[in-house]
Residue, then its C-alpha position, 0 to 999 in steps of 0.5 A: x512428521x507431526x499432525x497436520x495441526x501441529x504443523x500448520x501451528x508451527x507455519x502460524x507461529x513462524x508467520x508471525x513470530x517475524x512480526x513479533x520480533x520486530x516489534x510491531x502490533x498486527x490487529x486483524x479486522x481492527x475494531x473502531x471504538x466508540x470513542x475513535x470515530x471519524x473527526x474532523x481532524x484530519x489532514x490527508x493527502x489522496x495519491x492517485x497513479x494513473x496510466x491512460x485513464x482519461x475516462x475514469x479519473x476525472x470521477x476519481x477525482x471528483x469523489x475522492x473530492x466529496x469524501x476528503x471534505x466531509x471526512x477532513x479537515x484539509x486534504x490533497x489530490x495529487x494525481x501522478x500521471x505515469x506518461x499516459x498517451x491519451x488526455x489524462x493529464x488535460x483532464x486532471x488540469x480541467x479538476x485542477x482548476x475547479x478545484x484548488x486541492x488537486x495537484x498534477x505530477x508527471x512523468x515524462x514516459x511511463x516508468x512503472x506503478x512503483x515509481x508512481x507511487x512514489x513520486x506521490x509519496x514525494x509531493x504529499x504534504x499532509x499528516x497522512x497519505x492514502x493511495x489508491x488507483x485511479x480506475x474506481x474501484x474502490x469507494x473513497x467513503x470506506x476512508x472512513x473505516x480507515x481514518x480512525x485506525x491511524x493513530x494507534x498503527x504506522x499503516x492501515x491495509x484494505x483488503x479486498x473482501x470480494x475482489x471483482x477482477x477477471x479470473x486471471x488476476x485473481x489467480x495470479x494475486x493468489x499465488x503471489x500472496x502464497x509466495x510472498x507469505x512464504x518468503x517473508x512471513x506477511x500476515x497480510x490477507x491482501x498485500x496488493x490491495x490498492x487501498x492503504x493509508x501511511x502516516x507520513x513520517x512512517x513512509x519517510x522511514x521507508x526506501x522504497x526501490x522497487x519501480x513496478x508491481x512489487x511496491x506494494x509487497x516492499x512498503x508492507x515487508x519493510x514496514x513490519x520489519x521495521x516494528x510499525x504496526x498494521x491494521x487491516x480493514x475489509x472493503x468493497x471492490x468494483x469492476x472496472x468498467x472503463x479503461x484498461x487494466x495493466x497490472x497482471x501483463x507477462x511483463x508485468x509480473x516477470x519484472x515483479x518476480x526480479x524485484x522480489x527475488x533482488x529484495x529478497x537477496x538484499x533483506x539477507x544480506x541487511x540480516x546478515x550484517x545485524x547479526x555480525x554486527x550483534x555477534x562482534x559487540x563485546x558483552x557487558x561484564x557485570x561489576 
């Protein structure tokens, strides 16, 4: 049977021995070295999904806008209209035309949050891409812990250091972070947080298949699969004061738990074949 710390020592090492195997670096609350301070060398593209937020994304906009030009040196806002029903795309038209750095892409029905990403994903043309929602929640100023972690790591990953949502998205965001850790073995505090920055050609690697919820939880299994290293950095969350969340709906979260178990199922089957692959490779005789 064991200690209860030999255990839990034994459920740390797995964690992290699938990250060390495939050769990434996870830095925890990475530290910003004097040296590695806010530039004004970087090019960003700011990808915003929004779903019926007609009344929170023209300030989105406006204060990802005011953060981008202070922090970079050239930036982008593409807003993914996800086939709202109300004015959000009018509204993002009326920034668009104020403000030659905003760009509209949308879909003509609303196909999920996962594919709003990565419609966005698709249309950036900057060096890094940083996504987060559309409903202010999170303070477009915290780039500034995140921008001088992108050289050193694929992707830096917020999270939320005292997330303020009702008690039933905080519930059900527990128990899919414990399910998650327990599949795949992500060291992350936080995986669904909304607020990540990619270098681009790191998401270029990625294919990402999921069209919901389970996005987040894709992009940051693959990536630490694929050996690229992740930061993470702790930053403020704030109510939503206007518009409707959809995240944690019934359907929602059943079509999140099908993607997890039909990536999970691909993911073996991916493993399975590396290791016929290395069991069928002759070994080199020594001369």
């Amino acid at each position: 049977m064991g200690t209860l710390e030999g255990r839990k020592a034994r459920t740390s090492d797995r964690m992290a021995g699938r990250w060390r195997d495939s050769g990434s670096t996870f830095y925890t609350k990475a530290p910003i070295k004097e040296d590695e301070r806010v530039s004004d060398n970087y090019r960003i593209s700011i990808v915003l999904p929004a779903h019926n937020e007609e009344s929170n994304v023209a300030t989105a906009i406006e204060r990802a806008a005011e953060a981008a030009s202070r922090l970079c040196s050239d930036y982008e806002i593409v807003i993914v209209d996800d086939g709202s029903t109300d004015a959000t795309a009018d509204v993002v038209r009326a920034e668009a035309a104020e403000n030659p750095h905003v760009r509209l892409v949308s879909h003509d029905k609303n196909r999920g949050y996962g594919e709003a990403l990565h419609t966005g994903f698709r249309a950036a043309t900057m060096d890094l891409v940083f996504f987060t929602d559309a409903d202010n929640q999170f303070d477009f100023e915290e780039l500034e812990k995140v921008l001088p972690l992108s050289d050193r790591v694929g992707v830096v990953a917020g999270y939320r250091k005292v997330r303020q949502d009702p008690w039933r998205r905080r519930f059900t965001a527990r128990v899919w972070n414990v399910v998650v850790r327990a599949l795949f073995y992500v060291p992350v505090r936080d995986i669904d947080c909304a607020f990540k920055m990619f270098r681009r050609s790191v998401l270029e690697e990625i294919d990402i298949e999921s069209v919901g919820a389970m996005v987040n939880t894709e992009l940051m299994v693959k990536l630490g699969r694929s050996g690229h290293g992740v930061a993470e950095v702790g930053v403020q969350h704030f109510p939503r004061t206007s518009g409707k969340a959809r995240g944690a709906t019934p359907k929602v979260v059943f079509m999140a738990i099908r993607e997890l178990r039909r990536m999970r199922h691909r993911l073996r089957e991916m493993d399975v074949h590396t290791q016929k692959g290395t069991a069928e490779t002759p070994t080199q005789q020594a001369s």
